[in-house]
C-alpha positions in Angstrom: 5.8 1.4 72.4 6.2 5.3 73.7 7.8 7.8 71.7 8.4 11.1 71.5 8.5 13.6 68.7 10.7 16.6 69.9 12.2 19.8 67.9 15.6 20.1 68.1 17.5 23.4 69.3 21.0 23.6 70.0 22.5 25.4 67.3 24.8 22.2 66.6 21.8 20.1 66.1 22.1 16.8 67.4 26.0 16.5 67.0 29.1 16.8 69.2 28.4 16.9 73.0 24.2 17.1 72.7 24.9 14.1 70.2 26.9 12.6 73.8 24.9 13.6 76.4 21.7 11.9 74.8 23.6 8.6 74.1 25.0 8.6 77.5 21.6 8.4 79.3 20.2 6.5 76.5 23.3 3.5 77.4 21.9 3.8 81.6 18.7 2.4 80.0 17.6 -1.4 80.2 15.5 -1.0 77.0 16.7 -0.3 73.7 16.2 3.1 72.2 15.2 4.4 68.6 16.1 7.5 66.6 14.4 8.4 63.5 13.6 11.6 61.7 9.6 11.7 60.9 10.4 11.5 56.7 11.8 8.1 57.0 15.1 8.1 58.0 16.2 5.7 60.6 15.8 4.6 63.4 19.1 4.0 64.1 20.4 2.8 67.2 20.1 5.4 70.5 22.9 3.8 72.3 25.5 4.4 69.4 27.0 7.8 69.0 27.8 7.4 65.4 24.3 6.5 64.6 22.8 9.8 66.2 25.6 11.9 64.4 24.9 9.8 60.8 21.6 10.5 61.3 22.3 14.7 60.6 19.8 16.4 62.9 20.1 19.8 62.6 18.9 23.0 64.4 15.3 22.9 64.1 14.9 19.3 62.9 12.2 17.2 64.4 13.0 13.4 65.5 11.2 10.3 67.0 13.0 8.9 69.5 10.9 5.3 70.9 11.7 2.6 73.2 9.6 -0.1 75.0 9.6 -1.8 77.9 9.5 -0.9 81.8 10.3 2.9 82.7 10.4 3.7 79.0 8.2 6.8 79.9 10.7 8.4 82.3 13.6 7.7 79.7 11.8 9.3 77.0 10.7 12.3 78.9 14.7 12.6 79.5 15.8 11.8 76.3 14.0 14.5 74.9 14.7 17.2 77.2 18.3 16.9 75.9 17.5 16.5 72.3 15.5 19.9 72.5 17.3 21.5 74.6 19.2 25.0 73.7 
């Protein structure tokens, strides 16, 4: 299983439109996807948009986002550019 541990940084943490724009590509993927914050909370479900937003990333915030199976690698590398980007 890949994962990826990634620092949040849009000032609205991981809510709204970044909260979107991650669960969009995360839905194009074959494979299922996993969000969890490294002090136990989670995973929750990458493909649902109220799980990302219960989950209350914020600015600075790290999370561990995993999946597994064929191309995983290439949706992880994407996945976290939106989760850290500004």
């Amino acid at each position: 299983m890949g994962e990826r541990k990634v620092t949040v940084a849009a000032e609205v943490g991981l809510h709204a439109r970044p909260a979107a724009t991650f669960v969009q590509r995360a839905k194009q993927a074959p494979m299922e996807i996993a969000v969890a914050k490294p002090n136990g909370e989670g995973p929750v479900n990458g493909k649902s948009i109220l799980a990302i937003m219960a989950l209350d990333v914020r600015q600075g915030e790290t999370v561990v986002i995993s999946a597994e199976g064929e191309g995983s690698e290439e949706v992880l590398d994407e996945l976290a550019a939106i989760a850290a980007a500004p």
